[in-house]
C-alpha positions as CSV (number, residue, x, y, z in Angstrom):
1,X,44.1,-5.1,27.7
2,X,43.8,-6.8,31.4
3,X,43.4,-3.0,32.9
4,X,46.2,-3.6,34.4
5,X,49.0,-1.1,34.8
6,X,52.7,-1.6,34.3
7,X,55.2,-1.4,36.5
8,X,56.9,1.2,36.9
9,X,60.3,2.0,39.1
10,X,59.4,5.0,40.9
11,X,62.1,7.7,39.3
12,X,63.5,8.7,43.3
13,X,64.2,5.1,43.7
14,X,65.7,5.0,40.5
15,X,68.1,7.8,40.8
16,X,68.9,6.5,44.4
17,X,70.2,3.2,42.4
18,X,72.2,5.4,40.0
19,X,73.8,7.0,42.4
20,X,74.5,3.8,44.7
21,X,75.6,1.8,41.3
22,X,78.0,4.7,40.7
23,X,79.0,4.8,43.7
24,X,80.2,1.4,44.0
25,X,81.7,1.5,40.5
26,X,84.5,4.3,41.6
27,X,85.1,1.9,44.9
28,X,85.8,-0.9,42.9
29,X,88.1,1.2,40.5
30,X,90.3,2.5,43.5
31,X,90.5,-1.2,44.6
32,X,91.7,-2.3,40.9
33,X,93.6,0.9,40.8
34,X,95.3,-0.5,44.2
35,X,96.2,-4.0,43.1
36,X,97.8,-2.9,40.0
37,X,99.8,-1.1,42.2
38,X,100.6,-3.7,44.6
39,X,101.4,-6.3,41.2
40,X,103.5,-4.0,39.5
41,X,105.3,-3.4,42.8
42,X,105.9,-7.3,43.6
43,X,109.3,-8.5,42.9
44,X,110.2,-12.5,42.6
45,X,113.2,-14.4,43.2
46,X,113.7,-16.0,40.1
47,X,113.0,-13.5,37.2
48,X,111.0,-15.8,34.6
49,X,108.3,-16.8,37.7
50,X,107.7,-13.4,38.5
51,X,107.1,-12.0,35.2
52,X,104.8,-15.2,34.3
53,X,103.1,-14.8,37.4
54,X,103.0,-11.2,37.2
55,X,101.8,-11.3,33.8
56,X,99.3,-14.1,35.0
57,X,98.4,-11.7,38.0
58,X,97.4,-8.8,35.6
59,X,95.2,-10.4,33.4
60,X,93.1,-12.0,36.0
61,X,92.7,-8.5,37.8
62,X,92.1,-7.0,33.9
63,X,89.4,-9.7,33.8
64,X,88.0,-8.8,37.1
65,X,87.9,-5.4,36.3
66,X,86.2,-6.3,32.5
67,X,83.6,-8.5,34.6
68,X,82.7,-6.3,37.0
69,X,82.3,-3.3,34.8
70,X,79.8,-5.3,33.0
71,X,78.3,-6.2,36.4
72,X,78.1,-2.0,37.0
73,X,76.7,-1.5,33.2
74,X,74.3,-4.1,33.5
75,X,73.1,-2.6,36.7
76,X,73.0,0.5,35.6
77,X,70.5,-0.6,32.7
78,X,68.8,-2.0,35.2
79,X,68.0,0.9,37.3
80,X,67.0,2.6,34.4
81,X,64.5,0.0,32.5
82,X,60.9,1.3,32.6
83,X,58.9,-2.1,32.8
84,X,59.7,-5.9,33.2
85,X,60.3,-7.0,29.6
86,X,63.4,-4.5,29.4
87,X,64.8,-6.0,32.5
88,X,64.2,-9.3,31.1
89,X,65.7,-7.9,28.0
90,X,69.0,-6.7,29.5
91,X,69.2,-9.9,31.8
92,X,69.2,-12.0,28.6
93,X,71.8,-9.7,26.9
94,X,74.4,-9.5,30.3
95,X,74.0,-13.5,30.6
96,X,75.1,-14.3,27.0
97,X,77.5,-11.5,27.0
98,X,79.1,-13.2,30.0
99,X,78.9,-16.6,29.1
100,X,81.2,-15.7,26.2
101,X,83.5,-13.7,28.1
102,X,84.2,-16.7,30.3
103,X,84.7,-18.6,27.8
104,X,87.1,-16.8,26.1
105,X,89.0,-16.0,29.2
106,X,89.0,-20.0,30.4
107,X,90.4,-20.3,26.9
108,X,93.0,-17.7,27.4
109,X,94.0,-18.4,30.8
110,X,94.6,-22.0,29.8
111,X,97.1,-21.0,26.9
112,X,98.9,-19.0,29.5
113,X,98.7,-21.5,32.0
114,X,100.3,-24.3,29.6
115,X,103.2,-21.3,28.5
116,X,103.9,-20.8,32.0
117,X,104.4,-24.8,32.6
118,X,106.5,-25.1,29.1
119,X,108.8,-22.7,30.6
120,X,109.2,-24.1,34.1
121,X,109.8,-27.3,32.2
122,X,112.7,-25.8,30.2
123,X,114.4,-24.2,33.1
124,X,114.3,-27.3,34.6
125,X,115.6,-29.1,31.9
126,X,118.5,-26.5,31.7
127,X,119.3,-26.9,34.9
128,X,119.4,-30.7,34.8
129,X,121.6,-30.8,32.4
130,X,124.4,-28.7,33.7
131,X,125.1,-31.1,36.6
């Protein structure tokens, strides 16, 4: 050994983090809580748009909501790691785990995006050809 001591997160700071993280976390959740409210409430002129946009609405905010509670989990495994290789360790672990999330929500955003313009195609094309 060096003789060198690890770091270590003093456990008042810690807890101060916890509480802070957790704190945070319920503000967020009254916020989400708040625009699902405010989406569910929204009403659209032409029925089809506001359900695909609703729809479209809700799973962003459900994907802001997924994201960020990994953001609050991640920190709270920060506040808790005892020594730099487990914060390296749960850096790796949030940065992959995220990098696939994206991913799959790019993915699934994309499949919505291109149902949403199939069916303003096909209203368009109904109502083309009823002049």
């Amino acid at each position: 050994m060096d003789g060198k001591l690890p770091y270590e997160v003093p456990t008042e700071m810690r807890e101060f983090a916890e509480r802070s993280v957790e704190q945070a976390r319920k503000a967020f959740d009254g916020f989400i809580g708040a625009a699902q409210k405010a989406v569910d409430s929204a009403h659209g002129s032409a029925e089809s748009a506001r359900v695909s946009t609703q729809d479209a609405t809700m799973k962003a905010i459900a994907y802001a909501e997924s994201n960020v509670a990994a953001a609050f989990d991640f920190a709270q495994k920060l506040v808790k790691s005892k020594d730099l290789g487990e914060v390296m360790q749960h850096q790796s672990d949030f940065l992959k785990s995220q990098v696939a999330a994206f991913q799959d929500q790019l993915k699934d955003l994309g499949s919505a995006a291109q149902d949403v313009a199939a069916k303003a195609a096909e209203t368009v094309s109904k109502a083309t050809k009823g002049r």
